[in-house]
C-alpha positions in Angstrom: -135.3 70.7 24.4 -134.9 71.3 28.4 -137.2 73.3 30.4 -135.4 76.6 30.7 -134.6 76.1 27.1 -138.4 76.3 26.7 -138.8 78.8 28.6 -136.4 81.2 27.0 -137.4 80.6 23.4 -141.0 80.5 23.6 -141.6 84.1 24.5 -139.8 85.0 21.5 -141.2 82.4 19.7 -144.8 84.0 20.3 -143.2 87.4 19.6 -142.6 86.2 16.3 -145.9 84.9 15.9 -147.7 88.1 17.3 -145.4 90.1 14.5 -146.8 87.7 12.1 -150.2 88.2 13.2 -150.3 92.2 13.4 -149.1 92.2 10.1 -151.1 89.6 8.6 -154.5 92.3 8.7 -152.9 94.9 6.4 -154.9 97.6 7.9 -154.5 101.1 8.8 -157.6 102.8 10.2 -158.8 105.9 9.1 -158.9 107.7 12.2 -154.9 107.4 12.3 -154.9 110.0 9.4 -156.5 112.5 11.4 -153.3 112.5 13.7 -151.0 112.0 10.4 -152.7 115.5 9.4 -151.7 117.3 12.3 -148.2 116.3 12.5 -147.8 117.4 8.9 -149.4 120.4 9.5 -147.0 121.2 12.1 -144.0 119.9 10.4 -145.3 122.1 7.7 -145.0 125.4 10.3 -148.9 125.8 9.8 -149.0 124.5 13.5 -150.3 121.1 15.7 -154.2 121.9 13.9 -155.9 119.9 11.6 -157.2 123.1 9.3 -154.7 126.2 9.0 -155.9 129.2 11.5 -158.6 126.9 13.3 -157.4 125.4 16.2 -158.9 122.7 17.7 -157.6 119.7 19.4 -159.3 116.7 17.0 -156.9 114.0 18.3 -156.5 112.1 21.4 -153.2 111.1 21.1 -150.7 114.1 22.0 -147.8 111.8 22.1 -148.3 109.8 19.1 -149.1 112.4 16.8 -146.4 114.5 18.1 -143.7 111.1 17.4 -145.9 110.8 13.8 -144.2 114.6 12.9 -140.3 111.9 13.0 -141.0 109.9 9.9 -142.7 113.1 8.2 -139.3 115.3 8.7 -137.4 112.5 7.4 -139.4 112.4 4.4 -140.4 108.7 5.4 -143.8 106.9 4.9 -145.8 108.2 8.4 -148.0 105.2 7.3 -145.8 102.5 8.0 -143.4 104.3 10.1 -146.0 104.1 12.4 -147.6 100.8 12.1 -143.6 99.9 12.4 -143.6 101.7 15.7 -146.6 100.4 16.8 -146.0 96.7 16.2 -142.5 97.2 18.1 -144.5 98.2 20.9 -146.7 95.5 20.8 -143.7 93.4 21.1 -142.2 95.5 23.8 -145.5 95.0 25.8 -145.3 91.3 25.4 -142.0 90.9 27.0 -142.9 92.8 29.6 -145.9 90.9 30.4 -143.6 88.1 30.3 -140.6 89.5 32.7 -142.8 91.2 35.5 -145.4 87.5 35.3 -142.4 85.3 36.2 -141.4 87.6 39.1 -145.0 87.3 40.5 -145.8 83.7 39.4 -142.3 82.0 40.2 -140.6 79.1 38.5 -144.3 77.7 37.9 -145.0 76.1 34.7 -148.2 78.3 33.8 -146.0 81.6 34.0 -144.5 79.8 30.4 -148.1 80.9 28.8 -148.1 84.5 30.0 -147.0 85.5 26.5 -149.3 83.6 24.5 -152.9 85.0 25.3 -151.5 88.1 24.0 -149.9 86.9 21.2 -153.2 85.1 20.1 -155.2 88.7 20.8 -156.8 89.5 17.3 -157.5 93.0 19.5 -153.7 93.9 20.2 -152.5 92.4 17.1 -155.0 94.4 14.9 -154.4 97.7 16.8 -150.9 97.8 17.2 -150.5 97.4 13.3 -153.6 99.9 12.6 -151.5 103.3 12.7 -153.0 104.6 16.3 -151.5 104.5 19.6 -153.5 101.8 21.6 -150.2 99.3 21.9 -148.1 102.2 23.3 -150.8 103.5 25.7 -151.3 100.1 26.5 -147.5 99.1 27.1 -147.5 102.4 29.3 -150.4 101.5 31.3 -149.5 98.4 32.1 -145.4 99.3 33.3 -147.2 101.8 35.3 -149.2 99.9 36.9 -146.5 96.8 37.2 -143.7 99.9 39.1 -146.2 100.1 41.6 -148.2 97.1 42.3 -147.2 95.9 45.7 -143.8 97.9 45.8 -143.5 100.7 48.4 -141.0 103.3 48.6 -140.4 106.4 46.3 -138.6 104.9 43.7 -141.6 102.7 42.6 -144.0 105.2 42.3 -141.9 107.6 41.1 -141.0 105.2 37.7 -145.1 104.8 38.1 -145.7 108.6 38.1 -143.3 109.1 34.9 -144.9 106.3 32.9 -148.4 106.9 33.5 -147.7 110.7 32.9 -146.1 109.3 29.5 -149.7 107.5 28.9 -151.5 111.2 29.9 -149.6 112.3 27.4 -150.8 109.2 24.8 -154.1 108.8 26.4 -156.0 111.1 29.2 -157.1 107.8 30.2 -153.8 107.3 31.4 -154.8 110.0 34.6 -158.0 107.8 35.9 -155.0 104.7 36.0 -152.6 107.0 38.1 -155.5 108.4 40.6 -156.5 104.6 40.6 -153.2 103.3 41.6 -152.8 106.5 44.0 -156.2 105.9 45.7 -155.4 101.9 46.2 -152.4 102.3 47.7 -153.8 105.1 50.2 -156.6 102.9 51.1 -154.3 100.3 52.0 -151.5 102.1 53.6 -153.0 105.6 54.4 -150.3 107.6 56.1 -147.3 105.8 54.9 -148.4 105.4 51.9 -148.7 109.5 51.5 -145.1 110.2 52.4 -144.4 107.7 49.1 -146.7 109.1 47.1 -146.0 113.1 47.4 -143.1 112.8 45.0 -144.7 110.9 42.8 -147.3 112.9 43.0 -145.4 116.3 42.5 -143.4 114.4 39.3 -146.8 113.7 37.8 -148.3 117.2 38.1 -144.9 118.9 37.1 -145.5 116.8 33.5 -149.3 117.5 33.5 -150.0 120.7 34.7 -147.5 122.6 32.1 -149.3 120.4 28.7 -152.8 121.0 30.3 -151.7 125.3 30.6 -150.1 124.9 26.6 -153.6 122.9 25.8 -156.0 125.2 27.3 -153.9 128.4 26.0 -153.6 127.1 22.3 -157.0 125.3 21.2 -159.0 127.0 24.5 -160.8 123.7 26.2 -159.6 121.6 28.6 -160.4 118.3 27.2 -159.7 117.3 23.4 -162.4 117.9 21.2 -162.6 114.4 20.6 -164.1 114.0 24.2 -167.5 116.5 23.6 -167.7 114.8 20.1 -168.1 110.9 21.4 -169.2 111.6 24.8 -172.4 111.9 26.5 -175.8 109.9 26.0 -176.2 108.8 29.8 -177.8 105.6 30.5 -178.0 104.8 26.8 -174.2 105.2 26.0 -173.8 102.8 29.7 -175.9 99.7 27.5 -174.1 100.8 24.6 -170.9 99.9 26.5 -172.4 96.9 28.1 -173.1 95.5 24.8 -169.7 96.0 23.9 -168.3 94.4 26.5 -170.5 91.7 26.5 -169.9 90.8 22.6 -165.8 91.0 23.3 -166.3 88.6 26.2 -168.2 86.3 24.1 -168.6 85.6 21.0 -164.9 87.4 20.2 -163.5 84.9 22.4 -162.5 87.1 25.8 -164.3 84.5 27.4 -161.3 82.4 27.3 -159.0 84.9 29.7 -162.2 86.4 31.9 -163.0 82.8 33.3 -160.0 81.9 35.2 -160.2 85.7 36.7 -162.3 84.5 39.5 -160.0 82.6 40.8 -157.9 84.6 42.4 -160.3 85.7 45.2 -159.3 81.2 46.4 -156.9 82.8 48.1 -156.0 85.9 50.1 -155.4 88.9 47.5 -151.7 89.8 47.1 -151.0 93.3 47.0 -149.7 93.7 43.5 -152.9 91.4 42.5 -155.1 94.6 43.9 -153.6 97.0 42.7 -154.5 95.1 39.1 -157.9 94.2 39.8 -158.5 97.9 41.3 -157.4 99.2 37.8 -158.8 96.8 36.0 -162.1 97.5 37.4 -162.2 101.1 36.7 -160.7 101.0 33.1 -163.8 98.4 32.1 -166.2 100.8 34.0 -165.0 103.7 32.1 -165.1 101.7 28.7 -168.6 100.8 29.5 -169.5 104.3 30.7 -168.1 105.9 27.6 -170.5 103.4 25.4 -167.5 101.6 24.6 -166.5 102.3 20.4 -167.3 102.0 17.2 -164.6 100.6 15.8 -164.0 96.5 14.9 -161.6 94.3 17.3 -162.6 96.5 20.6 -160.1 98.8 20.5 -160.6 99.9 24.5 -160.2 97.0 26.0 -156.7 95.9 24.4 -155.2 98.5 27.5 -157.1 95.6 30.1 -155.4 92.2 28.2 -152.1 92.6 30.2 -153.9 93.4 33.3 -156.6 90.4 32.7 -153.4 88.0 31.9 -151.2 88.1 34.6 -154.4 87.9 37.2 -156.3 84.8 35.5 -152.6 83.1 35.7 -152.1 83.9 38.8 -155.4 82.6 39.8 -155.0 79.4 37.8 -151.9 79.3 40.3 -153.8 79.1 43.1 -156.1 76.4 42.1 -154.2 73.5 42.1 -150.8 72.0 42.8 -148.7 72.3 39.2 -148.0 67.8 38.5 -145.3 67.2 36.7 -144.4 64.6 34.0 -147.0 63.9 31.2 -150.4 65.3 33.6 -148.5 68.3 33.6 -147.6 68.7 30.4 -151.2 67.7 29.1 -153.0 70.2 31.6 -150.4 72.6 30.4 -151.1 72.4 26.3 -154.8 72.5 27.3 -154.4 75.7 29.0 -152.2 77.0 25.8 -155.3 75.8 23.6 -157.5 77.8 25.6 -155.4 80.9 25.5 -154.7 80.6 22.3 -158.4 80.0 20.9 -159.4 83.6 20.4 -157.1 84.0 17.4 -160.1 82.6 15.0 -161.5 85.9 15.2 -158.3 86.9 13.1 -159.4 84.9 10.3 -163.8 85.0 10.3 -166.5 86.3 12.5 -168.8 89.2 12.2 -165.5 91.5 13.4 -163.7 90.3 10.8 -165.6 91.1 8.0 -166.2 94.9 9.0 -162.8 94.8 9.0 -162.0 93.8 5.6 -165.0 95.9 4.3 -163.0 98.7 5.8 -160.1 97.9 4.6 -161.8 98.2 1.4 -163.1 101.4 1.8 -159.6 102.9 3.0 -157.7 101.1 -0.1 -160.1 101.4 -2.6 -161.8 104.1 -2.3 -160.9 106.8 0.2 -156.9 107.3 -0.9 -158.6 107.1 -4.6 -160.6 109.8 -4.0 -158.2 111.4 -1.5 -155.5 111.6 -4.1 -158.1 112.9 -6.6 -159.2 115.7 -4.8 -155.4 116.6 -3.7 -154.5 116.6 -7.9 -157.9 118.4 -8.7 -158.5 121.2 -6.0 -157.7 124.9 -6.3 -156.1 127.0 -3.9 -158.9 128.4 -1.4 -161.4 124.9 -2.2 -162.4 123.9 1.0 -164.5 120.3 1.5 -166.9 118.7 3.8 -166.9 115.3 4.7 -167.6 112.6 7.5 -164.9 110.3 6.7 -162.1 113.2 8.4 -159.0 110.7 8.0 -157.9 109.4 4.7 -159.7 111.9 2.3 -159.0 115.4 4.2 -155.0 113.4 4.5 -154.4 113.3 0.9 -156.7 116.2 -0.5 -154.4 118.1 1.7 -157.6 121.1 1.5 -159.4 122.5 4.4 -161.8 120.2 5.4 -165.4 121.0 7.7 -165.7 117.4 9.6 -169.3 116.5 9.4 -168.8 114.1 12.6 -167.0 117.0 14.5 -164.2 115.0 15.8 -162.1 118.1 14.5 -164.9 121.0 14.4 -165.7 122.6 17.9 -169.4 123.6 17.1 -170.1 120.1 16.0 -168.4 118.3 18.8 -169.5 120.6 21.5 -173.4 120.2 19.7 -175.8 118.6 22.1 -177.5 115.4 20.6 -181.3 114.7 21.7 -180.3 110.9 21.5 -176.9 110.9 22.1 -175.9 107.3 23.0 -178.1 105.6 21.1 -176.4 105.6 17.8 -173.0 104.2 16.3 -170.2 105.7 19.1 -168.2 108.0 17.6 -170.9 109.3 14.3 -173.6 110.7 16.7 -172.9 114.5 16.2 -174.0 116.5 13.6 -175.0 120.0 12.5 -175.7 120.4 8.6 -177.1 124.0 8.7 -173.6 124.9 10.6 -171.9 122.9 7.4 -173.7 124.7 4.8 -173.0 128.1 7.1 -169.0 127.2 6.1 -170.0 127.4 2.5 -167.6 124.4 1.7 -166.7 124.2 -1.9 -167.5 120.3 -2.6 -170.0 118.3 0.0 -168.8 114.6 -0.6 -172.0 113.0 0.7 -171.0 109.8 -0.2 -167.3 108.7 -0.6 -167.4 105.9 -2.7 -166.8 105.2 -6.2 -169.7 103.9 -8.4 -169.6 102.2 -11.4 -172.2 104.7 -13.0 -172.4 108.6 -11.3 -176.0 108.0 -10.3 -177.1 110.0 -7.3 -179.9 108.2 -4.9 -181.6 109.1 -1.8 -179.9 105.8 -0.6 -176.6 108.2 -0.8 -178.0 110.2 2.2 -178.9 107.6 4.8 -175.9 106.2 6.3 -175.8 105.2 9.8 -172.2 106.1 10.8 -174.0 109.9 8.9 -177.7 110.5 10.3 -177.4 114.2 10.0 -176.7 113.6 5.3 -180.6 113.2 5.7 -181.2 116.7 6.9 -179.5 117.6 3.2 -182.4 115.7 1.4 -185.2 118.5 2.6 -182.4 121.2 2.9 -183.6 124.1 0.7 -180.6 125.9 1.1 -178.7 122.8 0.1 -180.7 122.5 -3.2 -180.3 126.3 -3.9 -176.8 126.5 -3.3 -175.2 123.2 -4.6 -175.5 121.3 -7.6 -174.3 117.8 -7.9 -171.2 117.0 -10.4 -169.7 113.8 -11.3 -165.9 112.5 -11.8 -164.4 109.7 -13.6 -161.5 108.6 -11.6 -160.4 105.1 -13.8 -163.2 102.5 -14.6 -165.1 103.9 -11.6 -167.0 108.1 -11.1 -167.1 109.9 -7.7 -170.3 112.1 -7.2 -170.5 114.8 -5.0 -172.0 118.2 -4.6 -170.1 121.1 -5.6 -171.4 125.1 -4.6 -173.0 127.0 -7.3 -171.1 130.3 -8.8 -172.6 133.8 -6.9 -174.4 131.6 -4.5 
């Protein structure tokens, strides 16, 4: 097969594989439910809220969970509808790594590889099958950056300023990238540079400031809920993060795309090579910052994988004169091994088996229990729980989140050690649950072979505030606990007394 043969089929070829790969996990995570909620609800005409008459913004994802209400209307399954649409964009992403490399890297051999680091990435692949919106925000990201890296003029940064108002829209991440790209280019070309980037400028605050107005007006903060819920914890949430970072770059195998990274200070920085590092650097500061997450596969660093890509090949550019004949081709299947190694953590690894635990708990147990409550609850039943995604999804009842991602007393509690716990299950407030008078408690939402209740039941770490229930006199007077037999298997739970 010739070289340009090569060259067009293998981009495809790793395409395929990443399709392959995505799928391969069979995973949709719960937190996707929380936005499937929503978008039913609307579709539904009770509104974009996650509980009818309480509004409060318990997603992160505007975009996505607005394009979740399609499949819905249609009457199709929002599950795979969106893993579907996820995947595409995966694909999407990788193509377009693949078209802007080759215009920065030439006719050199490495810019053949450019696809497959992220075709290997047990990160993208996982996340871009898993129901959420990480592939899209990252695909977003990444042609916003790529329409203005190193281009001048209006038109560039006006395509910039529309995508990466798109990935406000996905992600408010999306606005750091923009006022990075902004303030790199007015560093570098100060005056100039401003008569470019007013229109931009204008075209991203005329899609911005209208959606922040709407947000503000209809749930009444400026931020999504989820933001007061996860964030916070100082210092500790910055080690948090650090250790997060640290245990993708290692032992997860990000090792293999970091090293060559250095590299591309060997020679003079080109412009669209700052404008990447400058992003990159202040998207892995915020992900450290924020404590990073507490999900498997490091979901907030699959945005930096295009970014980290294109500059480690470029800097592997710059090291060495490309040989040709059989040197070449050696050095250049060495390289691909080296890309490729991080998809073990697809198939083992510590990562890996949280992941099919969870997957587990989604399949087995929360759309069991899910679909119970939905078939057993009576009209005004209402329901607490931690696990907000699957369970509130299918029980289809008014649901108190015990985590707060979509309550707005819990999320907006402060935490005495906030940022030292799991990211993401740090706030809690079980006096304001039992205040909601919630019909059933579901302390523990998993099926047992026998309905025995333990104190074990109350001491989760992704739930520290179940303990508080254990020495809860209210909680003892006002809710007794029942058992269910749901097949081979009983749910226990706590349902409220009668004339409490």
């Amino acid at each position: 097969m010739s070289e340009n043969r090569i060259e067009k089929v293998f981009p495809a070829v790793c395409a395929a594989v990443f399709v392959a790969h995505a799928l391969s996990f069979r995973y949709t995570v719960d937190d996707a439910f929380i936005s499937f909620r929503y978008a039913r609800n609307w579709v539904e005409g009770a509104g974009l809220v996650y509980n009818p008459t309480e509004r409060v913004e318990g997603y992160t994802n505007f975009l996505w969970t607005v394009f979740a209400a399609v499949p819905i209307r249609l009457g199709l399954d929002v599950e795979w509808f969106m893993k579907i649409a996820g995947i595409a964009a995966g694909v999407v992403l990788i193509f377009a790594v693949w078209s802007y490399g080759r215009s920065r890297l030439g006719e050199r051999p490495l810019a053949l590889l450019l696809p497959l680091p992220l075709a290997a990435s047990g990160a993208l692949a996982l996340w871009s099958g898993a129901g959420l919106e990480t592939s899209l925000f990252s695909l977003l990201v990444f042609a916003g950056v790529a329409a203005a890296a190193g281009e001048r003029g209006k038109r560039p940064f006006l395509r910039s300023a529309l995508l990466l108002a798109l990935a406000t829209l996905t992600r408010p991440e999306g606005a750091l990238v923009f006022a990075v790209v902004v303030g790199e280019r007015l560093a570098a070309h100060r005056s100039a540079a401003l008569r470019d980037l007013l229109p931009a400028l204008a075209l991203f605050l005329a899609v911005l400031v209208p959606y922040e107005a709407w947000r503000i007006a209809y749930y009444g903060d400026a931020l999504p809920n989820t933001y007061y819920a996860k964030s916070g914890g100082g210092v500790y949430a910055a080690i948090r993060g650090v250790k997060y970072l640290l245990a993708w770059a290692g032992p997860f195998g990000g090792w293999t795309i970091l090293a060559p990274l250095p590299l591309v200070f060997l020679v003079r920085v080109k412009p669209w090579e700052r404008t990447f590092l400058a992003v990159a650097a202040v998207l892995t500061a915020y992900v450290v910052l924020v404590g990073g997450d507490g999900l498997p596969y490091y979901r907030f660093l699959v945005p930096l994988l295009p970014l980290f890509t294109l500059l480690s090949l470029s800097g592997l550019a710059k090291l060495f004169p490309w040989p040709t004949g059989a040197i070449g081709t050696v050095r250049l299947a060495a390289f691909a091994l080296l890309f490729a190694l991080p998809a073990y953590s697809s198939f083992g690894g510590a990562s890996y088996r949280f992941l099919v635990q969870d997957r587990q708990r989604i399949e087995l147990h929360w759309k069991v229990i899910g679909r119970w409550i939905g078939e057993h609850a009576k009209e005004g039943e209402t329901m607490a729980v931690a696990t907000a995604g699957v369970i509130p999804y299918y029980g289809r009842i008014p649901t108190v989140d015990m985590l707060g991602i979509t309550d707005r007393t819990i999320g907006h509690r402060k935490m005495p050690d906030m940022g030292k716990g799991i990211a993401g299950h740090e706030k809690n407030d079980m006096e304001y649950v039992l205040s909601r008078k919630p019909t059933y408690i579901f302390h523990y939402t998993f099926l047992l072979p026998e309905p025995v209740f333990t104190t074990g039941q109350f001491k989760t770490p992704w739930n520290p505030g179940l303990r508080e229930l254990l020495e809860s006199e209210r909680f003892n007077r006002e809710y007794k606990g029942e058992s269910a037999p749901i097949g081979k298997m009983y749910l226990v739970y706590f349902r409220r007394r009668e004339g409490v």
